[in-house]
C-alpha positions in Angstrom: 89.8 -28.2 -23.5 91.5 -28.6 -20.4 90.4 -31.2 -17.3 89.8 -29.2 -14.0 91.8 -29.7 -10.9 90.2 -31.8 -8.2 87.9 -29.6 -6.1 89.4 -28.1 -2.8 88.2 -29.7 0.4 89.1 -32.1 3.1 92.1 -34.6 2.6 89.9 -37.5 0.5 88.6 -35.5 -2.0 87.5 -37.3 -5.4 86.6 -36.0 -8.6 84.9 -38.4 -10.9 85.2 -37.7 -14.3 83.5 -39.3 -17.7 84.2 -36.4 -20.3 86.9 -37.8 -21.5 88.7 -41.3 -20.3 86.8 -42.7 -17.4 89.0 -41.4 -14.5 89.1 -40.6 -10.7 91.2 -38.0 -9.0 91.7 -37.9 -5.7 93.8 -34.9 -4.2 94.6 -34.3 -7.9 96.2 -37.8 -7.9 94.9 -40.3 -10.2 92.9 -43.1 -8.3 93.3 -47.2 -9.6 89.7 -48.1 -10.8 90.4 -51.7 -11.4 90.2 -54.2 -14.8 88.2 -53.3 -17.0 84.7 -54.6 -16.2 84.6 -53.0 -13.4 85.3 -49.9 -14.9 82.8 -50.5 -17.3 80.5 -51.1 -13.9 81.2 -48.1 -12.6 81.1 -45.5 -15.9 77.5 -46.7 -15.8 76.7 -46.0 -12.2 78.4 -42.6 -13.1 76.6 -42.0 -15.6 73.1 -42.1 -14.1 74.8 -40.4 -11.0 72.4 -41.0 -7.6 69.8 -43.2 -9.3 69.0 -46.6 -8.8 70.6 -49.0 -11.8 69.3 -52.3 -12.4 71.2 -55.4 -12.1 69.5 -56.6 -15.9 71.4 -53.3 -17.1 74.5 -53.6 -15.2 74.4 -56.8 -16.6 74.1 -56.0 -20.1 76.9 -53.7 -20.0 79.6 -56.0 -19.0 78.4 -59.4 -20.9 75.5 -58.0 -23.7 76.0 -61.1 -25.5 75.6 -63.9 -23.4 75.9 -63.4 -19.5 77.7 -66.2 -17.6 75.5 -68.3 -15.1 77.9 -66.2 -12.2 76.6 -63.4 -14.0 75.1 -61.6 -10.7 77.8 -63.1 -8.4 80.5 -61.4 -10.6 78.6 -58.0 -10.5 78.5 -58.0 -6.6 82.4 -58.7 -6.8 83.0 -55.6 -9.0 80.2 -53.0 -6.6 82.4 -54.9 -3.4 86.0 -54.0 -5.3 84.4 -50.3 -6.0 83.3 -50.0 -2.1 86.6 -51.1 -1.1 87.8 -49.0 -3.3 85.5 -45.5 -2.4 86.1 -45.9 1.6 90.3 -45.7 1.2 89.0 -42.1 -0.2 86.0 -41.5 2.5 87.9 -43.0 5.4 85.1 -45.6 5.5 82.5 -42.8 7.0 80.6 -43.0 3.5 79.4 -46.1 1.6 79.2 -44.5 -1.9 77.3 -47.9 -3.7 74.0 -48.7 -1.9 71.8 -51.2 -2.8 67.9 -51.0 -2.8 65.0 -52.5 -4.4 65.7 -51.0 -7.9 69.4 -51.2 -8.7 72.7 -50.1 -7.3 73.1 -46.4 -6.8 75.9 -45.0 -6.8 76.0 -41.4 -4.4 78.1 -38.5 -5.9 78.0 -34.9 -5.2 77.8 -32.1 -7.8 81.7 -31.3 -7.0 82.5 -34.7 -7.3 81.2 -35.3 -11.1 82.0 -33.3 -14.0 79.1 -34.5 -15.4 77.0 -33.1 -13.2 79.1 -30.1 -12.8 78.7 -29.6 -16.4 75.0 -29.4 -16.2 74.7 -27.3 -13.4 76.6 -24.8 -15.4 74.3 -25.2 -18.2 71.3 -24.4 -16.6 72.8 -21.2 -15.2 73.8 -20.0 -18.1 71.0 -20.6 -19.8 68.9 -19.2 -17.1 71.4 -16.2 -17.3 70.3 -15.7 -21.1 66.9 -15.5 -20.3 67.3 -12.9 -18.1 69.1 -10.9 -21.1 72.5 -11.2 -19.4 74.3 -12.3 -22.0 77.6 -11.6 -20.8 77.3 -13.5 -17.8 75.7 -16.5 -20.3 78.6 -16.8 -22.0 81.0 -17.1 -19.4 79.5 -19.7 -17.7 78.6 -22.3 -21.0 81.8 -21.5 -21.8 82.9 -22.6 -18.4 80.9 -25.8 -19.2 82.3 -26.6 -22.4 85.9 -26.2 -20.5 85.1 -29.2 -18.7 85.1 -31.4 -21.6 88.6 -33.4 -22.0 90.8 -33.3 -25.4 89.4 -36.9 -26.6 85.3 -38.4 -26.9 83.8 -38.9 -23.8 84.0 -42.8 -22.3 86.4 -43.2 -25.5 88.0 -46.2 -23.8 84.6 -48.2 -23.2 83.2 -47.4 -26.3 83.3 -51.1 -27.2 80.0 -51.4 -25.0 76.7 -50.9 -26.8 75.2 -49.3 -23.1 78.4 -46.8 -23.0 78.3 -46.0 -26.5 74.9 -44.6 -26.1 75.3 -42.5 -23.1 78.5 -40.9 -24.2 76.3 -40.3 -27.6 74.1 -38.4 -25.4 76.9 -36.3 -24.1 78.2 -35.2 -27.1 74.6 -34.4 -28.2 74.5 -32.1 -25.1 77.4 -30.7 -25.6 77.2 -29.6 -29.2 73.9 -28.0 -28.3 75.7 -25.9 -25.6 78.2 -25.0 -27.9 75.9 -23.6 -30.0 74.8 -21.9 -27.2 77.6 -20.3 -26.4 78.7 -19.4 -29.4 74.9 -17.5 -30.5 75.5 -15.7 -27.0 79.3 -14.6 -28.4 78.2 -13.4 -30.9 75.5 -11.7 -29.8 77.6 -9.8 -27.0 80.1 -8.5 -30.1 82.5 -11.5 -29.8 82.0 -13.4 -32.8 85.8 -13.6 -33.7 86.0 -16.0 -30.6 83.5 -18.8 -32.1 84.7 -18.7 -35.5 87.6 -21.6 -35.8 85.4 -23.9 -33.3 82.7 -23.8 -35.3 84.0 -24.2 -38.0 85.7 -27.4 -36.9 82.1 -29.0 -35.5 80.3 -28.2 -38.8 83.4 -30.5 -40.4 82.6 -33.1 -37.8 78.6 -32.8 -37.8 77.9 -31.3 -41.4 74.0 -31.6 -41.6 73.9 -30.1 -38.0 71.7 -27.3 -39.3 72.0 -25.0 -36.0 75.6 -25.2 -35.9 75.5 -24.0 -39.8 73.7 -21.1 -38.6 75.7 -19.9 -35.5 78.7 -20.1 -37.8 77.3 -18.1 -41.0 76.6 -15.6 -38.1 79.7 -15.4 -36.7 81.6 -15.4 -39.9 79.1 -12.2 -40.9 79.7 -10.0 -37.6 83.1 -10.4 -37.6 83.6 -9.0 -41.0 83.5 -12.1 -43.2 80.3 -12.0 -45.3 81.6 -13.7 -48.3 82.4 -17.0 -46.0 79.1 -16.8 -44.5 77.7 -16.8 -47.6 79.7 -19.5 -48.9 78.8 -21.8 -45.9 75.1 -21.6 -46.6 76.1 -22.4 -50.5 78.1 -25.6 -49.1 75.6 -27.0 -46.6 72.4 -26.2 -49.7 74.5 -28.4 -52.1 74.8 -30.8 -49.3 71.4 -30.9 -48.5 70.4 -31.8 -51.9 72.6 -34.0 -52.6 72.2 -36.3 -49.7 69.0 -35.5 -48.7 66.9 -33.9 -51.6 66.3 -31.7 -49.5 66.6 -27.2 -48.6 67.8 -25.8 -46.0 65.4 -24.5 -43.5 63.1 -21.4 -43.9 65.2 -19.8 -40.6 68.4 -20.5 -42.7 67.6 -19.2 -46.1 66.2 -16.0 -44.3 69.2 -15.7 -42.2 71.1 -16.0 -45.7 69.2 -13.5 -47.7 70.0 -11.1 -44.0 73.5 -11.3 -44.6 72.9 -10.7 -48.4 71.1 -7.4 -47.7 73.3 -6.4 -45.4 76.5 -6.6 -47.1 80.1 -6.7 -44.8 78.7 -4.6 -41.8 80.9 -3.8 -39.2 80.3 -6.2 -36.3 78.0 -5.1 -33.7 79.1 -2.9 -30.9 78.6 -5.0 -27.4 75.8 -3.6 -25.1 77.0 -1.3 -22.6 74.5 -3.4 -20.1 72.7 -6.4 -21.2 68.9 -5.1 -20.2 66.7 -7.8 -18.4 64.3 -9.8 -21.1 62.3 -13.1 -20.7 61.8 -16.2 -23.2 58.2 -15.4 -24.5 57.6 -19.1 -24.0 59.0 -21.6 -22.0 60.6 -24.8 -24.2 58.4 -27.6 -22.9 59.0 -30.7 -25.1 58.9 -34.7 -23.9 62.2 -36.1 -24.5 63.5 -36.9 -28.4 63.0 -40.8 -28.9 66.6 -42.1 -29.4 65.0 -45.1 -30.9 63.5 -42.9 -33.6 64.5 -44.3 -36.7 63.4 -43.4 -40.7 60.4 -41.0 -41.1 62.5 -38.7 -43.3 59.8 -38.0 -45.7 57.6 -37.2 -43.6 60.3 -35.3 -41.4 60.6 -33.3 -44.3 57.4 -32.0 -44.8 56.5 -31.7 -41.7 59.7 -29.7 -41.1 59.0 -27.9 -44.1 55.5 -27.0 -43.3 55.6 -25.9 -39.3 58.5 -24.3 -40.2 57.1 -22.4 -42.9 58.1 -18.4 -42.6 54.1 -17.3 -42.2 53.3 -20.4 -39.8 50.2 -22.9 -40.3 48.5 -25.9 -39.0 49.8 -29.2 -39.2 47.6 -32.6 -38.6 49.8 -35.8 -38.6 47.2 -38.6 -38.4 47.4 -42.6 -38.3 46.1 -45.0 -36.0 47.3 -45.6 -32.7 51.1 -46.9 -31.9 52.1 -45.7 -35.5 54.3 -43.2 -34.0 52.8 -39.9 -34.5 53.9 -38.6 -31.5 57.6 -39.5 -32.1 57.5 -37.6 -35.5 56.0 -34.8 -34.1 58.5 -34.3 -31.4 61.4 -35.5 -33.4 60.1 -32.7 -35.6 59.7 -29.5 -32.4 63.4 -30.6 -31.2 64.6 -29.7 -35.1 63.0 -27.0 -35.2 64.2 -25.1 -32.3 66.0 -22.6 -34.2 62.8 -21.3 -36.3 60.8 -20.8 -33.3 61.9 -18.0 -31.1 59.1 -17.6 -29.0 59.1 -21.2 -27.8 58.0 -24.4 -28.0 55.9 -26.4 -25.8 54.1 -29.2 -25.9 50.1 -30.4 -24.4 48.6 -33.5 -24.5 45.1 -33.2 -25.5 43.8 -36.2 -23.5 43.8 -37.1 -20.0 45.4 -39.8 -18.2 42.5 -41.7 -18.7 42.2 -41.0 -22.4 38.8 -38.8 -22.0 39.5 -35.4 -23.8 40.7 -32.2 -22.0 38.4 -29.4 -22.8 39.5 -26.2 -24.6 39.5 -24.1 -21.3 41.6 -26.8 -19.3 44.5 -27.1 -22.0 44.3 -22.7 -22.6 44.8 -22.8 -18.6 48.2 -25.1 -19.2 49.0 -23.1 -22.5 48.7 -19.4 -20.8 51.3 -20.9 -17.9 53.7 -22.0 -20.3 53.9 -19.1 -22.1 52.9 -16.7 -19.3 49.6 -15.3 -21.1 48.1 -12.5 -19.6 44.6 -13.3 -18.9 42.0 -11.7 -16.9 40.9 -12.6 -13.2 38.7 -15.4 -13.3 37.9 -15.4 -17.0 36.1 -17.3 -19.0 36.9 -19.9 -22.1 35.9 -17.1 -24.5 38.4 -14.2 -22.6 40.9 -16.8 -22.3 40.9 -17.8 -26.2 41.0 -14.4 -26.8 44.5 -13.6 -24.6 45.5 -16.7 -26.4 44.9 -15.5 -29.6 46.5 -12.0 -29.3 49.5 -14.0 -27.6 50.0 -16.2 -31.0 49.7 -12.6 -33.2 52.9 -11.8 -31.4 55.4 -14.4 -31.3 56.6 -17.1 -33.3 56.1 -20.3 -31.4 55.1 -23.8 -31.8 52.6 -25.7 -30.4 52.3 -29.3 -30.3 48.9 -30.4 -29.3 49.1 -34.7 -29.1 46.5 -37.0 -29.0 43.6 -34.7 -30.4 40.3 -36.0 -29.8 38.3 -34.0 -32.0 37.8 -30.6 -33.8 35.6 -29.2 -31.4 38.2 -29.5 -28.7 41.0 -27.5 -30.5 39.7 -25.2 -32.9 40.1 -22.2 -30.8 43.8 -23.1 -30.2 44.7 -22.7 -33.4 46.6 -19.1 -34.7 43.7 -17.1 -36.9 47.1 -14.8 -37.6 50.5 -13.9 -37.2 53.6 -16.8 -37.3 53.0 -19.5 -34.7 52.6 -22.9 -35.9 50.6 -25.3 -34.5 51.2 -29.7 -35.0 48.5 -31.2 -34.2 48.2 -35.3 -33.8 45.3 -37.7 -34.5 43.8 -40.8 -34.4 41.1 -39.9 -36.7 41.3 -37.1 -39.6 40.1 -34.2 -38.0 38.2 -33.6 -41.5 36.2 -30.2 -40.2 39.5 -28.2 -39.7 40.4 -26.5 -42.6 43.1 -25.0 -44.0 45.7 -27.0 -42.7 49.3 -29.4 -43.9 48.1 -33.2 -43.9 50.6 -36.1 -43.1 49.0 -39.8 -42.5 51.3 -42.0 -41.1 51.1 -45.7 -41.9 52.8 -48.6 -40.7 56.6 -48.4 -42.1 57.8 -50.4 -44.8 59.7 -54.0 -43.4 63.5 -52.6 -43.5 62.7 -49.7 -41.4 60.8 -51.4 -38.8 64.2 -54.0 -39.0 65.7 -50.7 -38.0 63.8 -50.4 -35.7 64.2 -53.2 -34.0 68.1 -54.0 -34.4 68.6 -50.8 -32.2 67.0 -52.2 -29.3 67.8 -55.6 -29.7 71.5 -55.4 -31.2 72.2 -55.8 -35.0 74.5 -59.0 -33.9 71.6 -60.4 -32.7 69.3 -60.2 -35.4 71.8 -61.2 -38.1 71.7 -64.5 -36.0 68.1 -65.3 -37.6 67.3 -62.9 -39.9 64.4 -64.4 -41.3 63.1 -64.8 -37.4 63.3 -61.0 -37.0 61.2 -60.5 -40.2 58.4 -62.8 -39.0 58.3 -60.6 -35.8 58.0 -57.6 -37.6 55.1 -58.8 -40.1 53.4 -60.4 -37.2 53.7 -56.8 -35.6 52.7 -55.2 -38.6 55.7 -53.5 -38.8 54.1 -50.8 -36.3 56.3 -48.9 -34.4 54.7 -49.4 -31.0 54.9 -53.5 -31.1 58.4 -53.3 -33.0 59.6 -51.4 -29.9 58.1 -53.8 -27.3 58.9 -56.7 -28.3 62.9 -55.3 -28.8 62.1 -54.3 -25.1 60.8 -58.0 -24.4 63.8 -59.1 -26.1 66.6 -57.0 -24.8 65.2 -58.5 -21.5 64.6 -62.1 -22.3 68.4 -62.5 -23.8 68.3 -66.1 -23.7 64.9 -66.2 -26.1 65.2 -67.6 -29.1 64.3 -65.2 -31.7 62.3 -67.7 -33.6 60.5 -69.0 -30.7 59.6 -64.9 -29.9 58.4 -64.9 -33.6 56.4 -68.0 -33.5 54.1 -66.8 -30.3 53.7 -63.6 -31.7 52.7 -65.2 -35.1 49.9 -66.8 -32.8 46.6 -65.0 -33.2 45.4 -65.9 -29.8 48.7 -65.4 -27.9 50.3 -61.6 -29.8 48.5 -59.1 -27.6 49.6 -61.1 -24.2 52.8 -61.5 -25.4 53.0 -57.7 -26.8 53.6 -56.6 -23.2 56.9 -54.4 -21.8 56.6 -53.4 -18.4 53.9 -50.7 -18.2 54.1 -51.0 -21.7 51.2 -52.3 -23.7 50.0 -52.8 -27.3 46.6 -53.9 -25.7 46.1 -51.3 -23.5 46.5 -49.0 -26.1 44.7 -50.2 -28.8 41.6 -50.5 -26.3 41.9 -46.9 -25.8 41.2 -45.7 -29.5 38.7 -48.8 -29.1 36.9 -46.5 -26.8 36.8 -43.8 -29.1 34.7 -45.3 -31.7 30.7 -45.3 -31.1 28.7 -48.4 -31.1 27.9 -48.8 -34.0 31.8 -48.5 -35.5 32.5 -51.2 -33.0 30.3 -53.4 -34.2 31.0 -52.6 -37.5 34.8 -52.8 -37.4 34.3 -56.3 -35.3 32.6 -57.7 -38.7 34.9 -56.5 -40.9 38.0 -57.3 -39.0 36.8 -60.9 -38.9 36.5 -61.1 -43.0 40.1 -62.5 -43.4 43.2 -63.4 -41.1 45.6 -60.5 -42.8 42.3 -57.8 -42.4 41.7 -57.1 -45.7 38.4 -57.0 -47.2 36.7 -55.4 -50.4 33.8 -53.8 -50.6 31.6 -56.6 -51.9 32.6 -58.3 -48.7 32.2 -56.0 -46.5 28.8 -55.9 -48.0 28.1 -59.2 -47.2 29.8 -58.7 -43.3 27.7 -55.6 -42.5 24.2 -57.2 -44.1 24.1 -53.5 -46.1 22.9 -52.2 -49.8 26.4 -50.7 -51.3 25.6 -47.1 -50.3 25.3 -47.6 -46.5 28.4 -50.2 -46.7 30.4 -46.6 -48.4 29.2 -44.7 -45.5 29.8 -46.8 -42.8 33.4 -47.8 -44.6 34.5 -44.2 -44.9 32.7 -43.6 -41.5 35.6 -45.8 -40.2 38.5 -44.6 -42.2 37.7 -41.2 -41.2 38.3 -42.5 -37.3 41.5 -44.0 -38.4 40.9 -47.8 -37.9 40.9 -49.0 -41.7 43.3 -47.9 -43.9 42.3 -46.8 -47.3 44.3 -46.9 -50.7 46.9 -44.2 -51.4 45.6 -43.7 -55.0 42.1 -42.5 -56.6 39.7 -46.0 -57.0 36.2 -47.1 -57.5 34.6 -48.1 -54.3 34.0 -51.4 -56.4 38.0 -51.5 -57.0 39.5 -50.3 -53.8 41.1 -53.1 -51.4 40.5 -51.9 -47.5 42.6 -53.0 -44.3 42.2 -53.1 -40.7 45.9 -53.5 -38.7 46.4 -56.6 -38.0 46.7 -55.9 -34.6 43.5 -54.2 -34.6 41.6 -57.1 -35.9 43.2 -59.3 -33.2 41.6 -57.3 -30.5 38.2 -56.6 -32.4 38.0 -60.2 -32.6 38.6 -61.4 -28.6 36.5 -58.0 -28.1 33.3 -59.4 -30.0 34.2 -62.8 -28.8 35.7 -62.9 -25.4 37.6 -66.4 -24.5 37.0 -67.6 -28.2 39.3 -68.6 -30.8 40.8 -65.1 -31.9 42.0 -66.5 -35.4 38.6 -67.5 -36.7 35.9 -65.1 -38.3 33.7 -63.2 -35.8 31.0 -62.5 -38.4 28.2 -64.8 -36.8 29.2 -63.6 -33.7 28.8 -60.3 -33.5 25.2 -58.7 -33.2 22.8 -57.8 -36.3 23.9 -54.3 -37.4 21.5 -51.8 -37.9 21.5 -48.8 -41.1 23.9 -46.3 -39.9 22.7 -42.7 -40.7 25.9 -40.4 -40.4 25.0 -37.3 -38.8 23.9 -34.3 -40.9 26.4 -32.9 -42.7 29.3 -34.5 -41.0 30.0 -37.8 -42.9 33.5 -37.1 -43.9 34.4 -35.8 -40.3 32.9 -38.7 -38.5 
């Protein structure tokens, strides 16, 4: 792809450019940019062009090892060298690097950035497809995708960790313009022109399912069916080989399509695109670059909100166990099965009470512009709702679901939408849905986990360090990732020293703290959930032993209770997702319970504020009166 010339203007003008070697044009003239720290200074300011960079990440990028005492004095060097630098080109009217209270920002215009430039681009085209000109969508991704150079972005600073990542997330972008373009191509009667660079992505990214797809497509409208079908064959075998796993619903449809169809001629391009609109906007919280592992449960929830009629999906587990993640992970993956959107609505508010069905149909119908009546009620506005979901195929990800009551008439009664919900508790009255509990992950994922925050060089320095932090954490997700953030930060902490405060029952929670970020916080949250008497009762049991383990007989003996009120109350509390119950069929008598470690923690300085958080909390805690579930709804607690 070629590099554009620098934009037309005044004498001065620059043109920054990362795709590709980090460079700097100015009057088409290549511009010095110094050694290579402050390069590598620079490519990061460039790379969050206009916003405020830290000096910790600035810092990380140019010495992630082991920063010099000089460390910020060196920086302030390389921004002055860069400003010296920037006003030969501005005539000194312009400081480009300004410093405020959270970082260094660098100031660039869209002209000046191909970056930027690139994304602009994007958007109109995208925005152009949309609006059914497909013509006009093509030209200008294309026109994006011209921007990138002949080599990987930031190839020459790939060394750094910080870099690495960002031109990662380029390439990402790119690849999902190019499939972009290439569906609009082909759509518009010019598959011919997408063929060979397809083909040479799908070498470089073979389990990249969407790219698979745009080029069986464009291999069957321009004439090629046996090819197409060949590269389905190819990517099935692959799948199951490496994966043990099939290709999507979307694709083995698309494949029995071009079966049917046999070698048609390729479509005819439309004489004048006609105007259309996305039935639903794509509304989704960014994909977790952290996310690690999952792919069982990936699969099946892939396999079942994908699934060609649609369905209902409840991923359950208790809090920071990272339902969330999957579930997005899961609507970014699927965004070639879903072509009447997907969006995303957080069933909760910001201070964790529970939305009510008419407030999250309000945010649903504006999404995907529902047609509802003036003023209507819940009733009129589930019913809009419902006749939208007949019609489309979209997907819905409702997070954080409170209860039943609160969804039910969200969910499709018919047509091919799917709906994923996500839970705390199991959400027993809904019926018939997928099921996926999530627990904890086992020890070598959460090590995953936590090497990509933290650096693999880091951990390997004291492996069995990073181990004790990840049982202490309970291997769950949420304290893996804050204390990588903690540590990322605190670069001069010992990783044994991290592990033995963590390790301390009084000390974890304060020290499971990230910025806003907090395993407290959260946990108190699905604390709030639970009625009285589940407090009480959980602050018993958690108190039983220091891992949270307990067995019926002793809970028996915690909760003062004959063996039939101990089962209810028990299962009262699994069904709310705070104890985790065997995998396998077991006596009551047999099975072997757990609270989360974390959970007991907080149970215990909850039923005994300011005491000593490792010992038992049984005497503590007040007498426990006979629970009587309600009527009917023991398993749905």
């Amino acid at each position: 792809m070629n590099r554009p010339p620098a934009r037309p203007g005044t004498a001065g003008t620059v043109y920054f450019s990362l795709l590709g070697p980090l460079t700097a044009l100015v009057d088409g003239s290549p511009l010095p940019l110094g050694p290579r720290k402050q390069r590598l200074v620079l490519a990061t300011l460039l790379s969050r062009p206009n916003t405020p960079v830290p000096v910790d990440v600035l810092t990380d990028v140019v010495w992630p090892e082991a920063p010099p005492r000089t460390a910020r004095k060196n920086l302030q060097v390389y921004v002055s060298a860069a400003r010296a630098l920037f006003g030969t080109v501005d005539g000194g009217d312009r400081d480009r690097v300004v410093h405020g209270c959270g970082g260094y920002r660098l100031r660039v215009e869209e002209g000046e950035l191909d970056t930027l430039r690139f994304h602009a681009l994007t958007r109109a085209g995208r925005a152009a497809g949309e609006r059914g000109d497909l013509r006009t969508a093509a030209r200008l991704l294309r026109e994006a995708l011209d921007l990138w150079g002949e080599r990987p972005p930031l190839h020459d600073l790939r060394d750094s960790d910080v870099v690495a990542q960002e031109a990662e997330r380029l390439e990402a972008r790119c690849l999902t313009v190019y499939e972009d373009w290439a569906e609009a191509e082909t759509e518009t009667g010019r598959a011919a022109v997408a063929v060979d660079g397809l083909r040479d992505l799908v070498e470089r990214h073979p389990l990249r399912e969407r790219l698979r797809a745009a080029w069986m497509n464009s291999l069957h409208h321009s004439g090629r069916q046996a090819e197409a079908l060949a590269v389905y064959d190819d990517y099935r075998q692959l799948l199951a080989r490496e994966l043990g796993l099939e290709p999507s619903p979307a694709l083995a449809a698309l494949y029995g399509r071009i079966l049917r169809r046999g070698a048609s001629a390729p479509p005819a391009a439309p004489p004048e695109a006609a105007p259309r609109k996305a039935a639903c906007d794509v509304s989704l919280p960014t994909d977790l670059r952290a996310f690690t592992g999952r792919e069982d449960e990936l699969a099946r929830l892939h396999r079942s909100a994908g699934a060609p009629d649609g369905g209902v999906v409840v991923v359950t587990g208790p809090a920071g166990v990272g339902k969330s993640a999957l579930a997005v992970r899961a609507a970014h993956l699927l965004d070639d099965v879903f072509p009447g959107g997907r969006v995303h609505v957080r069933a909760r508010r910001g201070d964790g009470t529970a939305r009510t069905p008419g407030d999250m149909l309000e945010e649903l119908a504006r999404l995907c512009d529902v047609g509802v009546p003036d003023r209507p009620d819940t009733a009129a506005a589930e019913t809009a709702w419902q006749d939208w979901l007949s019609r489309h195929r979209a997907l819905v990800v409702l997070d954080d679901v409170v209860d039943e009551a609160s969804v039910r008439g969200l969910l499709p009664r018919s047509g091919r939408s799917s709906v994923v919900l996500t839970a705390r508790g199991q959400l027993a009255g809904l019926a018939p849905v997928h099921r996926i509990a999530l627990s904890a992950p086992g020890e070598a994922e959460a090590l995953e986990l936590l090497a990509g925050l933290v650096g693999t060089d880091r951990l390997r320095t004291d492996p069995a360090a990073a181990r004790r932090i990840v049982r202490a954490c309970g291997a769950l997700p949420l304290a893996v990732t804050v204390s990588g953030m903690r540590l990322a930060v605190l670069r001069h902490l010992p990783l044994a020293e991290y592990a033995a405060r963590v390790e301390d029952p009084g000390a974890a929670l304060d020290e499971l703290v990230a910025g806003d970020v907090s395993v407290r916080s959260r946990i108190a949250a699905g604390w709030q959930d639970l009625s009285a008497h589940n407090r009480t009762a959980l602050a018993r049991l958690a108190g039983l032993s220091p891992d949270g383990g307990f067995t019926l007989e002793g809970a028996m003996a915690a909760l003062a209770r004959g063996e039939r009120e101990t089962i209810r109350a028990v299962e009262a509390l699994i069904d709310t997702g705070v104890v985790a119950s065997p995998a396998g069929e077991v006596t009551a008598h047999a099975a072997w319970y757990e609270v989360p470690r974390l959970l007991c923690l907080y149970a215990r300085e909850t039923a005994d504020p300011g005491g000593d958080a490792g010992a038992p909390v049984v005497s503590r805690v007040p007498a426990l009166p006979l629970l009587q579930p309600p009527s009917g709804s023991l398993s749905r607690g």
